[in-house]
Residue frames relative to the residue before (quaternion, step in Angstrom):
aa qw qx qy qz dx dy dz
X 1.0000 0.0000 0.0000 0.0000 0.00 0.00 0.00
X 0.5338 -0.6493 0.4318 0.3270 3.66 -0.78 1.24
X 0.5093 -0.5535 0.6024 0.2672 3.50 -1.38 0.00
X 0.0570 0.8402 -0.5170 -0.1531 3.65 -0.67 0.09
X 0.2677 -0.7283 0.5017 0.3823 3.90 0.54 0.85
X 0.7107 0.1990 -0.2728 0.6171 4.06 -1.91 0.51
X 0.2804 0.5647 -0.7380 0.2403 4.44 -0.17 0.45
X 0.0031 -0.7424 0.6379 0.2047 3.06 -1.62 -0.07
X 0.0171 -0.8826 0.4639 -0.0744 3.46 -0.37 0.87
X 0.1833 0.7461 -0.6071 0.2029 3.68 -0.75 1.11
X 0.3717 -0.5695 0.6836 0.2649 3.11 -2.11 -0.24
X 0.2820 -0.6649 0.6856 -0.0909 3.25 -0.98 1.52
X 0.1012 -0.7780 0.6200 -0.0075 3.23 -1.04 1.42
X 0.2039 -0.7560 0.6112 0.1153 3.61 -0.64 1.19
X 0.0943 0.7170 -0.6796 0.1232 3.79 -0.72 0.67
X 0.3465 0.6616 -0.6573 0.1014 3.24 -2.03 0.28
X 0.5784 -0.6822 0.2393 0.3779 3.36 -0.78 -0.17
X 0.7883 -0.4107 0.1078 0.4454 3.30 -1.03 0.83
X 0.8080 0.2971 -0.1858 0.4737 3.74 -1.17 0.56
X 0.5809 0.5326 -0.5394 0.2964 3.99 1.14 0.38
X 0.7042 -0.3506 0.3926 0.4764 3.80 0.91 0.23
X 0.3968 0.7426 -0.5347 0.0718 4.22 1.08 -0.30
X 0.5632 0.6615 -0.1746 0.4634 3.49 1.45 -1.07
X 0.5651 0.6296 -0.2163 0.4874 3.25 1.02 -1.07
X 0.7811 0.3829 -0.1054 0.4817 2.96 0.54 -1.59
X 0.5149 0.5264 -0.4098 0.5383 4.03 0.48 -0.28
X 0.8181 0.2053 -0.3887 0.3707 3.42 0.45 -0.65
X 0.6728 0.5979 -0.3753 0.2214 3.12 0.94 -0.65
X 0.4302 0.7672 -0.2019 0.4308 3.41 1.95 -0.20
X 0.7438 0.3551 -0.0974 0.5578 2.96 1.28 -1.58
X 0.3614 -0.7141 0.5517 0.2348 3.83 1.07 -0.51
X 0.6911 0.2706 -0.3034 0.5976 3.46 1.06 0.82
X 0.6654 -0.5632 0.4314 0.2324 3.44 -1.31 0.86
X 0.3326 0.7561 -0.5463 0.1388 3.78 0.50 0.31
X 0.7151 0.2524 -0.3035 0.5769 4.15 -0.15 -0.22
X 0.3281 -0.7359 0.5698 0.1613 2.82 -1.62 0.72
X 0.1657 -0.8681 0.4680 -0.0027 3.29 -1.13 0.72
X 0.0166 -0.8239 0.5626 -0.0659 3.12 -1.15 0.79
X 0.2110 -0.8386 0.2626 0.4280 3.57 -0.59 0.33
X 0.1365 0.8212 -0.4912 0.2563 3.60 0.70 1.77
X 0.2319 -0.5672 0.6537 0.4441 3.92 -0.38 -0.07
X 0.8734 0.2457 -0.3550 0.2252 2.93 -1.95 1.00
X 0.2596 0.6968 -0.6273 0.2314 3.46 1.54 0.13
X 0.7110 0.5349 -0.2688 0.3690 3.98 0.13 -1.41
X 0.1344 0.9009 -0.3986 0.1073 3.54 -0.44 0.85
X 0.6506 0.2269 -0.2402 0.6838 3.06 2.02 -0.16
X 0.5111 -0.5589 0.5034 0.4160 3.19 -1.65 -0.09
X 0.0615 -0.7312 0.6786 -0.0328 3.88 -1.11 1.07
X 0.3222 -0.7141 0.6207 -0.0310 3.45 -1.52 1.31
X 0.0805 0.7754 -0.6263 0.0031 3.38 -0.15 1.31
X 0.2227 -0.7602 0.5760 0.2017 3.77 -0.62 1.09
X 0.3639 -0.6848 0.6302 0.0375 3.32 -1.86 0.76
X 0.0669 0.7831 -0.6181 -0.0127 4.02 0.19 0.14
X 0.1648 0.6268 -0.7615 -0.0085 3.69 -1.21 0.87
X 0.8421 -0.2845 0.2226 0.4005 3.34 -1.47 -0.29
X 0.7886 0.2548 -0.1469 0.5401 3.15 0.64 -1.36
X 0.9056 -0.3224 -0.0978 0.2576 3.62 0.76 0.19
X 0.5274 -0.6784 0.3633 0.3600 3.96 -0.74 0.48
X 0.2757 -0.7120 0.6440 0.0481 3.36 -1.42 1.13
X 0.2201 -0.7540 0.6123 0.0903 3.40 -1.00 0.93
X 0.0076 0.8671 -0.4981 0.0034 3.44 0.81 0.64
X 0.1730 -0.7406 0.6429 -0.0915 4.08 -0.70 1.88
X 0.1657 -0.7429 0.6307 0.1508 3.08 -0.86 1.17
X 0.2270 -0.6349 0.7071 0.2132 3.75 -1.25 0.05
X 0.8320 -0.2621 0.4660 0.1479 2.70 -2.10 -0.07
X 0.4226 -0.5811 0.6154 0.3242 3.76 -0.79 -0.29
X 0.3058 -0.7837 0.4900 0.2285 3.43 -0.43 0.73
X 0.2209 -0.9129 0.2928 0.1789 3.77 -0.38 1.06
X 0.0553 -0.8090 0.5664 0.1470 3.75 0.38 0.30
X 0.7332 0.4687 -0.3243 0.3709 4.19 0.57 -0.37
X 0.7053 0.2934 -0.3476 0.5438 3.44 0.95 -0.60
X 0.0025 0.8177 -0.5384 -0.2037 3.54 -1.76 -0.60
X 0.2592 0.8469 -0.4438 0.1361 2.80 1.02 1.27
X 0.7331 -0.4931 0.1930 0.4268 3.40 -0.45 -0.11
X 0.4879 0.6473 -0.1985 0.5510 3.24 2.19 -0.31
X 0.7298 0.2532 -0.2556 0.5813 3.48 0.72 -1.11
X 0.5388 0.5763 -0.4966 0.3620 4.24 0.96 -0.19
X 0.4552 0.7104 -0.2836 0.4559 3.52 1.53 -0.90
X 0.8624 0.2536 -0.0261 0.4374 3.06 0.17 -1.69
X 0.3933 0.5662 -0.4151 0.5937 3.74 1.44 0.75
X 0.7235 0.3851 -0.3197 0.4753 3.73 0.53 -1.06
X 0.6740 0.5302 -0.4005 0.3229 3.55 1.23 -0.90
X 0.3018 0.7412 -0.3669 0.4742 3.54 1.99 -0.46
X 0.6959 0.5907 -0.1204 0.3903 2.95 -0.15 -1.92
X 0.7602 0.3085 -0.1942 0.5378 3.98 -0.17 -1.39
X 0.7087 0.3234 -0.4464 0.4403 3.75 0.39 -0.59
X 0.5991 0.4472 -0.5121 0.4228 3.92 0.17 0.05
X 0.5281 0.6238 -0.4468 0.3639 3.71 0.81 -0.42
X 0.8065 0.3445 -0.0968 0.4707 3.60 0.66 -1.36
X 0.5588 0.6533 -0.3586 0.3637 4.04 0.83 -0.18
X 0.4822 -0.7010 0.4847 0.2028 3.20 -0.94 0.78
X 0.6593 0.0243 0.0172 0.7513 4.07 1.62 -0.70
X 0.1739 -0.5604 0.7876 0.1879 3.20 -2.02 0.11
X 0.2731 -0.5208 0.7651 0.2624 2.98 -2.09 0.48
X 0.0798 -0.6521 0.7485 0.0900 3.72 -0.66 0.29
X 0.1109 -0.7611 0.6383 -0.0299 3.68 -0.81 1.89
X 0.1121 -0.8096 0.5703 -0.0818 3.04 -1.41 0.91
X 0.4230 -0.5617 0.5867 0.4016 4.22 -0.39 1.04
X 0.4750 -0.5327 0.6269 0.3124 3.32 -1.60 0.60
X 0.8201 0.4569 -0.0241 0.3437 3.41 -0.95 0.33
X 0.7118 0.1806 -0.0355 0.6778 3.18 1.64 -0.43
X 0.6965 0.5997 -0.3842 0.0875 3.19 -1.19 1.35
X 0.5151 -0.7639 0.3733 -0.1089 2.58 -0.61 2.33
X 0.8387 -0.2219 0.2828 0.4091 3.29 -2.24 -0.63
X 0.6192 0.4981 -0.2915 0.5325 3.83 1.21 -0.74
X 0.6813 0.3281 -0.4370 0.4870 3.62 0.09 -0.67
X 0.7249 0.4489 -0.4409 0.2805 3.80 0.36 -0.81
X 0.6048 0.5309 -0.3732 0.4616 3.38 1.00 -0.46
X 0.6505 0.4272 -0.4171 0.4694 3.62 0.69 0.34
X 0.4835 0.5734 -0.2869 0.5959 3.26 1.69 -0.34
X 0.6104 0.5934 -0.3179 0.4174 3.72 0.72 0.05
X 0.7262 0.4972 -0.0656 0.4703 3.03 1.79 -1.08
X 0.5494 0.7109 -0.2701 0.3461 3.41 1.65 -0.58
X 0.4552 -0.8111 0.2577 0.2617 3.55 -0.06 1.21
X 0.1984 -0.8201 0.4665 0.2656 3.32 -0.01 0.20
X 0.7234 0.3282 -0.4800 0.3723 3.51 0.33 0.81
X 0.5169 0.5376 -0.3603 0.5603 3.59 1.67 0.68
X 0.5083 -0.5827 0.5737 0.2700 3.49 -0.93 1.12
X 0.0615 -0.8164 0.5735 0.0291 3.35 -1.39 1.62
X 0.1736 -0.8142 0.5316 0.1561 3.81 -0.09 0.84
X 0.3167 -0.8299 0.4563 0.0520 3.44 -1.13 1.21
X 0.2486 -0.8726 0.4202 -0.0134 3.24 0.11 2.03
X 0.1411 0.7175 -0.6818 -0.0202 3.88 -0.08 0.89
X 0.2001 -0.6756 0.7092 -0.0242 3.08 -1.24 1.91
X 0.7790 0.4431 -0.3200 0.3074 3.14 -1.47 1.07
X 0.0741 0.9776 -0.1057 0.1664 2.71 1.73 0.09
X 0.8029 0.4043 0.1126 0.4234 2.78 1.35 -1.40
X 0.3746 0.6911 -0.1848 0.5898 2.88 2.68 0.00
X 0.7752 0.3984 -0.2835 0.4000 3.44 1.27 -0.82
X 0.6164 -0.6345 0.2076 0.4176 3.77 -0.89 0.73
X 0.8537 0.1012 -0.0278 0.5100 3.07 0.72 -0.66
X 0.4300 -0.7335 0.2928 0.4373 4.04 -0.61 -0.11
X 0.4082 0.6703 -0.3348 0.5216 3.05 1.67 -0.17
X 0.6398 0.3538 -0.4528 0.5103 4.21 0.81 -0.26
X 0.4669 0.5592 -0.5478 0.4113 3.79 0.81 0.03
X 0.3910 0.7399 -0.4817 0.2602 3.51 -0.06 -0.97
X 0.8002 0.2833 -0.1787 0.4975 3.66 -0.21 -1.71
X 0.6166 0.5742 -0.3381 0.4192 3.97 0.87 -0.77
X 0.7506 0.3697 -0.3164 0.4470 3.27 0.84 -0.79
X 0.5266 0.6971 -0.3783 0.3059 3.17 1.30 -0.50
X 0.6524 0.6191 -0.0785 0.4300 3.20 1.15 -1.90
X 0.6260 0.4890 -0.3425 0.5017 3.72 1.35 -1.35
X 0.7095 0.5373 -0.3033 0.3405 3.82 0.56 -1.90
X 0.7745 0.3027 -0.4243 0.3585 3.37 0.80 -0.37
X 0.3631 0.6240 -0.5850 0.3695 3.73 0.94 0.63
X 0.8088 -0.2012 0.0838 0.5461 4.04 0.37 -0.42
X 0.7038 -0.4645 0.4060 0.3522 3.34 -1.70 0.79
X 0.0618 0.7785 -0.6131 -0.1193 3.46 -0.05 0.57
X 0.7154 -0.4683 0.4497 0.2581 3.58 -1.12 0.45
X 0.7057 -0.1477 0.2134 0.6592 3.42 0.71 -1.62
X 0.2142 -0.5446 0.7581 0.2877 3.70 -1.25 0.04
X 0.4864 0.7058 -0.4904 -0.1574 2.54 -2.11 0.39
X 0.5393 -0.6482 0.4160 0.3406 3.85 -1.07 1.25
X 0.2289 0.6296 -0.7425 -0.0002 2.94 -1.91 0.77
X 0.4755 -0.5912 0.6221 0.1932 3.13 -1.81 0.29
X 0.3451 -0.7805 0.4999 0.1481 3.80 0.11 1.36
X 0.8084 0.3381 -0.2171 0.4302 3.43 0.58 -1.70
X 0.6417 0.6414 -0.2388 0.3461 3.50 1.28 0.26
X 0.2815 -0.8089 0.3440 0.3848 2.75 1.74 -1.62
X 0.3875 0.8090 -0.3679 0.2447 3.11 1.59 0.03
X 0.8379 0.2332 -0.1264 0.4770 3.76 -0.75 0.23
X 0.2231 0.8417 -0.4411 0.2172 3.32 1.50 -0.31
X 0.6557 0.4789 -0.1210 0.5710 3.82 0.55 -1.43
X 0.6969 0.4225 -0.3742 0.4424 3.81 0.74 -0.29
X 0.6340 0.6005 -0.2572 0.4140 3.39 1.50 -0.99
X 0.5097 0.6620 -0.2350 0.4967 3.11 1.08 -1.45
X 0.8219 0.4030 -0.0138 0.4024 3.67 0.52 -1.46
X 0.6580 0.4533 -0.3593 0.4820 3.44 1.77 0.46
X 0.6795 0.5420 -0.2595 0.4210 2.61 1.65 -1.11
X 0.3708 0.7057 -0.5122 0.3196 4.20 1.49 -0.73
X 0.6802 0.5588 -0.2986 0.3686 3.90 -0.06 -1.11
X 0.8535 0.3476 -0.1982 0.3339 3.18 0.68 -1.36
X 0.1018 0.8006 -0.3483 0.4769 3.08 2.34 0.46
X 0.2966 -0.5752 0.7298 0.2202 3.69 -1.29 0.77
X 0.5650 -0.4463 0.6015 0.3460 3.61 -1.88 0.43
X 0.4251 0.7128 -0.5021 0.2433 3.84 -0.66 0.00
X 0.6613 -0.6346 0.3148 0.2467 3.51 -0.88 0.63
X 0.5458 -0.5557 0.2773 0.5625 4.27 0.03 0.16
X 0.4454 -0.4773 0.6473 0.3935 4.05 -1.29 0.14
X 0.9090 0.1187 0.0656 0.3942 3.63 0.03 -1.45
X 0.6548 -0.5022 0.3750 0.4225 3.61 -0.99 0.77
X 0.6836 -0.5708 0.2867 0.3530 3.56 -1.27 0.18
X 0.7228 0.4603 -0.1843 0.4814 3.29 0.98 -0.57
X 0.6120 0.6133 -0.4149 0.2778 3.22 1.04 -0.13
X 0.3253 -0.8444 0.3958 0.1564 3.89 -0.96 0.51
X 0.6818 0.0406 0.0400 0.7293 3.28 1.79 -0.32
X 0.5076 -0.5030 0.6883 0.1249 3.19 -1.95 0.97
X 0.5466 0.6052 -0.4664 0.3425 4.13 0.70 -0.29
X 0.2176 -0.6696 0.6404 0.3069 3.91 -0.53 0.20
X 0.6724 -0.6028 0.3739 0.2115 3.80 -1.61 0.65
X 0.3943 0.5315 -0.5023 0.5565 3.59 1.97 -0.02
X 0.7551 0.4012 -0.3418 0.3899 4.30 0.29 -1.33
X 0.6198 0.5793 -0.3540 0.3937 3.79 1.07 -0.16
X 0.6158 0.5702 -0.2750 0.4690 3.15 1.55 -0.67
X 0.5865 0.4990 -0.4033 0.4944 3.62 1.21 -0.92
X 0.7628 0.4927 -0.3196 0.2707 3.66 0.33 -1.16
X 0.5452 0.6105 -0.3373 0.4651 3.23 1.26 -1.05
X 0.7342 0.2843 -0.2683 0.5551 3.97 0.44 -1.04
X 0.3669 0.5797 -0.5496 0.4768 4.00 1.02 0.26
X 0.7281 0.5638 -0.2376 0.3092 3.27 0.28 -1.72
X 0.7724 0.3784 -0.1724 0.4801 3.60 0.77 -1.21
X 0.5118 0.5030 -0.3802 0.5836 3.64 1.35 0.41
X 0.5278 0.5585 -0.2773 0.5766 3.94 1.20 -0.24
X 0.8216 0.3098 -0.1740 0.4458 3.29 1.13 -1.04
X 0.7640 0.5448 -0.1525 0.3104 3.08 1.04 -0.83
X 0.7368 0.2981 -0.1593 0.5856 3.15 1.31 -0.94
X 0.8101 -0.2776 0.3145 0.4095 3.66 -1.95 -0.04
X 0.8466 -0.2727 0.2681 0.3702 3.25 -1.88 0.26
X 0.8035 0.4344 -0.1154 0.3903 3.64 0.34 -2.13
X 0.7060 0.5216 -0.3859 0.2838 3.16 0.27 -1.58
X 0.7058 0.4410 -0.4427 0.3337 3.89 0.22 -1.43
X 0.9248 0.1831 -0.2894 0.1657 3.44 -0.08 -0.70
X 0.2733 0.5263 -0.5807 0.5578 3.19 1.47 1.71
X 0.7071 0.4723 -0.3407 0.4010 3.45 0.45 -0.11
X 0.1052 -0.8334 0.5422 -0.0215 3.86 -1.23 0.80
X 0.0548 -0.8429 0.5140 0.1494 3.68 -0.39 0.49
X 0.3887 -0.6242 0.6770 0.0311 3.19 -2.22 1.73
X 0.2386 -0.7290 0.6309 0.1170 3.18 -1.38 0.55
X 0.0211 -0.8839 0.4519 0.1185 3.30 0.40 1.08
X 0.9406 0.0068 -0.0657 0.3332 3.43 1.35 0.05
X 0.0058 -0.8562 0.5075 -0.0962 3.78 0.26 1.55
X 0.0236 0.7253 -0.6879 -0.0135 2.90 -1.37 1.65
X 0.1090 -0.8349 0.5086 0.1798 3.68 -1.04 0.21
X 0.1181 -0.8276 0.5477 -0.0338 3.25 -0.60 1.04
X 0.7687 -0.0714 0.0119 0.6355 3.59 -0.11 1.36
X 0.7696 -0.2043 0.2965 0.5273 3.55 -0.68 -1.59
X 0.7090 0.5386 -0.3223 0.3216 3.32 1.13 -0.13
X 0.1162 0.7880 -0.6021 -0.0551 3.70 0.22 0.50
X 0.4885 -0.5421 0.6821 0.0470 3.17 -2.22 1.48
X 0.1384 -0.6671 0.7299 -0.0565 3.40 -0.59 1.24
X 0.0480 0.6366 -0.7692 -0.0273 3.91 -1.69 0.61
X 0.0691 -0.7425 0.6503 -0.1446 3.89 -0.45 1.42
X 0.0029 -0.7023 0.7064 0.0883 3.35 -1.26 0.95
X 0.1696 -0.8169 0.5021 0.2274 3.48 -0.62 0.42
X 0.2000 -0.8428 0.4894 0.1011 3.45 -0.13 1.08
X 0.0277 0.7977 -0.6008 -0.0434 3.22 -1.37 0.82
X 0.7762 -0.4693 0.3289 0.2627 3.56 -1.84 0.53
X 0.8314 0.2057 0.0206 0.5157 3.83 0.55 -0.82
X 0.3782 -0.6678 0.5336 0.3554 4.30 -0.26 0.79
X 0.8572 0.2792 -0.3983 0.1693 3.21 0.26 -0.10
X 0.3615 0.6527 -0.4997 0.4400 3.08 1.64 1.15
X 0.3502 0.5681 -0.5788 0.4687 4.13 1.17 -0.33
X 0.7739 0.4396 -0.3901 0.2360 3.41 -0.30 -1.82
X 0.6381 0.5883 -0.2674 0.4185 3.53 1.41 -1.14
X 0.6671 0.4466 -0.2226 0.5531 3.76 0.67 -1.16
X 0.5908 0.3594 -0.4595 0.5573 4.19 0.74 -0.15
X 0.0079 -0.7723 0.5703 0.2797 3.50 0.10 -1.38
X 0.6980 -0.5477 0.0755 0.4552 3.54 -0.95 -0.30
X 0.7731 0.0944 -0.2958 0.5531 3.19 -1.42 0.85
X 0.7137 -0.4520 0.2882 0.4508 3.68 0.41 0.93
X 0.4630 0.7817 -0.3687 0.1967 3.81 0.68 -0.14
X 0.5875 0.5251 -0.3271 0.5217 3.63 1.23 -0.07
X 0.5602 0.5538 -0.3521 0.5055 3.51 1.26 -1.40
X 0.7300 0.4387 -0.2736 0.4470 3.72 0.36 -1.32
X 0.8119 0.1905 -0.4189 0.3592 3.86 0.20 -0.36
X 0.4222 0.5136 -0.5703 0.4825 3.91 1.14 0.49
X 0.7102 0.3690 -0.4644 0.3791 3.71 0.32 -0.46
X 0.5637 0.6713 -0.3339 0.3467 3.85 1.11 -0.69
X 0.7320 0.4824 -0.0848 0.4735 2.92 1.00 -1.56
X 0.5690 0.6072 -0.3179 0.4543 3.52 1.50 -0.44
X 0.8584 0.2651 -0.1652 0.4069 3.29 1.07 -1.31
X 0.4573 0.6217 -0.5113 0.3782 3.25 1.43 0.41
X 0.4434 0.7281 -0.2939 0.4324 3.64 1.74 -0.11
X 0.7390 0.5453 -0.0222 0.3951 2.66 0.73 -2.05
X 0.6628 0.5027 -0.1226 0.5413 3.59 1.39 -0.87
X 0.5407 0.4359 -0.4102 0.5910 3.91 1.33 -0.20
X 0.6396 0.5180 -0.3837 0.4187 3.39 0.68 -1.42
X 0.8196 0.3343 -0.1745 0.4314 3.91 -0.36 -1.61
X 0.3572 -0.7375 0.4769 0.3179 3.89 1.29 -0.14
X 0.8189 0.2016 -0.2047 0.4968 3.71 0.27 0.37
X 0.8331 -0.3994 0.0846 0.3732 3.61 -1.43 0.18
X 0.0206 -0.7237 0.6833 0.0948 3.54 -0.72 0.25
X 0.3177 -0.6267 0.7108 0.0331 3.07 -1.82 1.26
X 0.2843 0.8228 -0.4891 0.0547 3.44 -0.71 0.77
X 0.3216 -0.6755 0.6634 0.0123 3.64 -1.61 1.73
X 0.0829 0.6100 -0.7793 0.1173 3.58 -1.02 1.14
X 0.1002 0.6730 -0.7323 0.0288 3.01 -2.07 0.95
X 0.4826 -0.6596 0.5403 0.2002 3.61 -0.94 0.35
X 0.2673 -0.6543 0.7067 0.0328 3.38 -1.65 1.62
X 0.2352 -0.4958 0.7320 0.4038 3.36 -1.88 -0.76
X 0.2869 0.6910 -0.6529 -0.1180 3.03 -1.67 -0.14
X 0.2799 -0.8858 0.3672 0.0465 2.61 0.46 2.17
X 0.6945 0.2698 -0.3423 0.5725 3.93 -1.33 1.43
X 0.5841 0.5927 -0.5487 0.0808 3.43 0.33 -1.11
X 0.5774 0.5420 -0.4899 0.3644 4.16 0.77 -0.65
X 0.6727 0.4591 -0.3173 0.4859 3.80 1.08 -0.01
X 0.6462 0.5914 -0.2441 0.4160 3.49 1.13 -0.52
X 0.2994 -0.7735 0.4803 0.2852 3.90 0.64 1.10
X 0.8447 0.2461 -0.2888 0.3775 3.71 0.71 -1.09
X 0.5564 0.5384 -0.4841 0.4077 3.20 1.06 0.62
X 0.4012 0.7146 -0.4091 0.4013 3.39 1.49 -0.52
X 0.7433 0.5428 -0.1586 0.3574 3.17 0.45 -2.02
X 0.6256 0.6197 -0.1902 0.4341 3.33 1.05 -1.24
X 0.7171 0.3902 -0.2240 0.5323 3.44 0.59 -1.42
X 0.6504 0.6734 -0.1699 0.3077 4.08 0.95 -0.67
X 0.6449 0.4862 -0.0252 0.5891 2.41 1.58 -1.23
X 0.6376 0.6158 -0.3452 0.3084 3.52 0.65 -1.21
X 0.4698 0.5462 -0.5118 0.4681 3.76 0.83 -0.32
């Protein structure tokens, strides 16, 4: 991989609390579908690197989690620490915020913001408020929660300001050579894209409870040419969430798997064959090493 003298290159942690659009925003950055999204707290559960490459420099862009202050189970304590470790190692944060909104949850994520790591203030949504002139007092009220670096509005599900963001955050970039070739868009491998993607359509598809007792294994990926053979069990906490996640006469199981691989097939650019069925493994969203296990297993 050439050198480029004046590069800038880093990891850039986006965080906030659940529901500000962080997911949103990774992809729209990256101009490819990589996190998955819903509009549930806790869809996000690992940590995912979508890379950016312009001229003057590369962005490792790390989503997190939603930061949780309401639940404490052992699932959302997990996903707090996974918060937590990615601000430790990052070179900037975006700390994202709804326009217009922010409370007892955003500040507690404001508690966490290092203070020897440039933080850049993302107000997503921007474009929801009436006018720009009702921003004013919000930003006022947010900037004086922490030195941010830079402020700034965008409109994730739009794309709006995108190029402005991109363009505060370059500077605060170390000098240093790229992590990843130019074209590349993510550090994920296509077995962990597959779990999330059928994660994603269990967020959407089904009731309140079930998704976020529920976790997906790849228990098998083969690829042959363009065609890759995917075997997914999706595993969940309580039997009577199987009955819920099959539905009747198997008809729920079959349009989360449909709807998965019509996903799965834009993303990888060619066929995809795909078998999902449904375990128990009852407690496991309480069970740290079972947590880990099932998380990890992609």
């Amino acid at each position: 991989m050439a050198e480029r003298p004046g590069l800038r290159c880093g990891t850039v942690a986006i965080v906030g609390r659940p529901n500000v659009g962080k997911s949103t925003l990774l992809n729209a950055l990256v101009g490819q579908k990589l996190a998955i999204t819903s509009r549930r707290p806790q869809t996000t559960r690992h940590r995912l690197a979508g890379v950016v490459t312009r001229e003057d420099a590369q962005y490792v862009f790390v989503d997190t989690p939603g930061f949780q202050t309401r639940h404490r189970g052992a699932l959302n304590r997990m996903l707090n620490r996974r918060v937590r470790e990615a601000l430790e190692s990052v070179d900037v944060v975006m700390f994202v915020v709804a326009a217009g909104e922010f409370g007892p949850e955003d500040r507690a994520v404001v508690a966490l913001l290092p203070r020897g790591v440039p933080v850049v203030l993302v107000v997503n949504k921007s474009d929801l408020r009436a006018a720009p002139a009702a921003m004013l007092p919000f930003l006022r009220e947010v900037s004086q929660a922490f030195a941010f670096a830079a402020v700034v509005p965008v409109s994730a599900a739009k794309r709006k300001n995108l190029g402005r963001l991109l363009d505060a955050v370059a500077p605060l970039l170390p000098e240093q050579p790229p992590l990843f070739e130019a074209d590349a868009l993510t550090d994920a491998s296509e077995r962990f894209l597959a779990a999330e993607f059928i994660r994603e359509k269990l967020f959407r598809m089904l009731g309140e409870e079930v998704p976020y007792g529920s976790a997906v294994v790849i228990e098998k990926f083969e690829q042959r040419g363009t065609l890759r053979r995917i075997h997914a069990a999706i595993v969940v906490a309580k039997e009577g969430h199987k009955a819920i996640v099959i539905g009747a006469g198997g008809e729920k199981l079959k349009a989360i798997a449909s709807a998965a691989r019509r996903d799965l097939e834009a993303l990888f650019g060619g066929k995809v064959f795909l078998e999902v069925w449904v375990k128990v493994r009852a407690g496991w969203t309480e069970d740290e090493a079972a947590i880990r296990a099932l998380m990890d297993a992609p």
